[in-house]
KOLKEFI-339774 format. One record per residue (C-alpha): residue in three letters; residue number from 0; x, y negated, z negated. Coordinates in Angstrom, 3 decimals, padded with zeros to 6 digits. Example, Ala and Ser with C-alpha at 12.3 -4.5 7.8 and 13.67 -1.06 7.14 Angstrom:
ATOM, residuo, num, xx, yy, zz
ATOM, ALA, 0, 012.300, 004.500, -007.800
ATOM, SER, 1, 013.670, 001.060, -007.140
This chain:
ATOM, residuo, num, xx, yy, zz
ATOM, UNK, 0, -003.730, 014.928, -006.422
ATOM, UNK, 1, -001.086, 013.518, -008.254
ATOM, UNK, 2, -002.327, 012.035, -011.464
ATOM, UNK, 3, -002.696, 014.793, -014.431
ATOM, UNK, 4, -005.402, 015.146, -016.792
ATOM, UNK, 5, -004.385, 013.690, -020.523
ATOM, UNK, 6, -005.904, 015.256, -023.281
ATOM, UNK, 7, -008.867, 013.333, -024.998
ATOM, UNK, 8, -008.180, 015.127, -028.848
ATOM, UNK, 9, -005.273, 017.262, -031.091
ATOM, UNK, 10, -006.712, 020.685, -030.890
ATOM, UNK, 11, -005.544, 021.320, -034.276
ATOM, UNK, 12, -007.123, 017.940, -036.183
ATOM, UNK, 13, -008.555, 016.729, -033.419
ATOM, UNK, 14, -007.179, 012.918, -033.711
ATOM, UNK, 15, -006.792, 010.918, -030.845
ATOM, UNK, 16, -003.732, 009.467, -031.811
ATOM, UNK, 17, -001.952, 011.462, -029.213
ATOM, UNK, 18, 001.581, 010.347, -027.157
ATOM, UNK, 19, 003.164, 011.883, -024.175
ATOM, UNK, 20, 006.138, 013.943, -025.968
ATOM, UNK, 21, 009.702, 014.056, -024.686
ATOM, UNK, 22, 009.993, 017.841, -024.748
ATOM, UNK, 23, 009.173, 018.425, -021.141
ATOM, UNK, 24, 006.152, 018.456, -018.728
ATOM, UNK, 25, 002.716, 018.602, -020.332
ATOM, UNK, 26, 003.867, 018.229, -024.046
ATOM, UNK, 27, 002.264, 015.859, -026.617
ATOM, UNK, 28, 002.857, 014.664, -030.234
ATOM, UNK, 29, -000.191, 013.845, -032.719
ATOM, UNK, 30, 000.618, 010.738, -035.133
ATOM, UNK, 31, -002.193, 012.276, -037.394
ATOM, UNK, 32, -001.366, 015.765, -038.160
ATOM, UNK, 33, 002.596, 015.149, -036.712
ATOM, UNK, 34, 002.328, 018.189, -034.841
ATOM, UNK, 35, 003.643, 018.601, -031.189
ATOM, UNK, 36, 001.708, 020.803, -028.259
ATOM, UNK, 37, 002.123, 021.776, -025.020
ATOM, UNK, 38, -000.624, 022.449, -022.288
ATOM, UNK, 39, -000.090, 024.280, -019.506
ATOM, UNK, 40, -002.971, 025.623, -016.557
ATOM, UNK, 41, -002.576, 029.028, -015.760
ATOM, UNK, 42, -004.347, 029.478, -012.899
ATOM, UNK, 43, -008.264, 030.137, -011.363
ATOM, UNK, 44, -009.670, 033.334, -012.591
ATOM, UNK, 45, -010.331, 035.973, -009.761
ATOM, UNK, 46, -013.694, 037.097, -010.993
ATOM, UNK, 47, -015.652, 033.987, -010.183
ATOM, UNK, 48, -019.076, 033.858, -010.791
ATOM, UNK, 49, -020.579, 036.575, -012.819
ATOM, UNK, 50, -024.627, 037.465, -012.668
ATOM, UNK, 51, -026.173, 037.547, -016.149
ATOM, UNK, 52, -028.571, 040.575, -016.270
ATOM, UNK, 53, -030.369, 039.197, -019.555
ATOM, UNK, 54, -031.811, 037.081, -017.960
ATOM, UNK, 55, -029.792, 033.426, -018.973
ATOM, UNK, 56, -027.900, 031.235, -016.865
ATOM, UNK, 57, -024.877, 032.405, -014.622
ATOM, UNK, 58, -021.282, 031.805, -016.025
């Protein structure tokens, strides 16, 4: 897999007005709010799936 994911929305205004920023790997500017972000994926979370004892849906 070599295609990354884009962001859909700003997560601070959450415009879509969003470009590919020149700060590095996974950074992005927002024309609406003119602030920049960077995302970044940690990693998979070793608990997994969890049982709910009330009674709901697994997580």
């Amino acid at each position: 897999m070599s295609e990354r994911a884009a962001p859909f929305y700003c997560p601070y205004c959450g415009d879509e007005d969003l470009r590919p920023s020149e700060q590095g790997h996974g950074a992005w500017e927002c024309a609406a709010c003119n602030r920049a972000f960077q995302l970044k994926f940690l990693g998979l979370l070793t608990r997994g799936l969890q049982h709910n004892d009330a009674g709901g849906e697994e997580i």
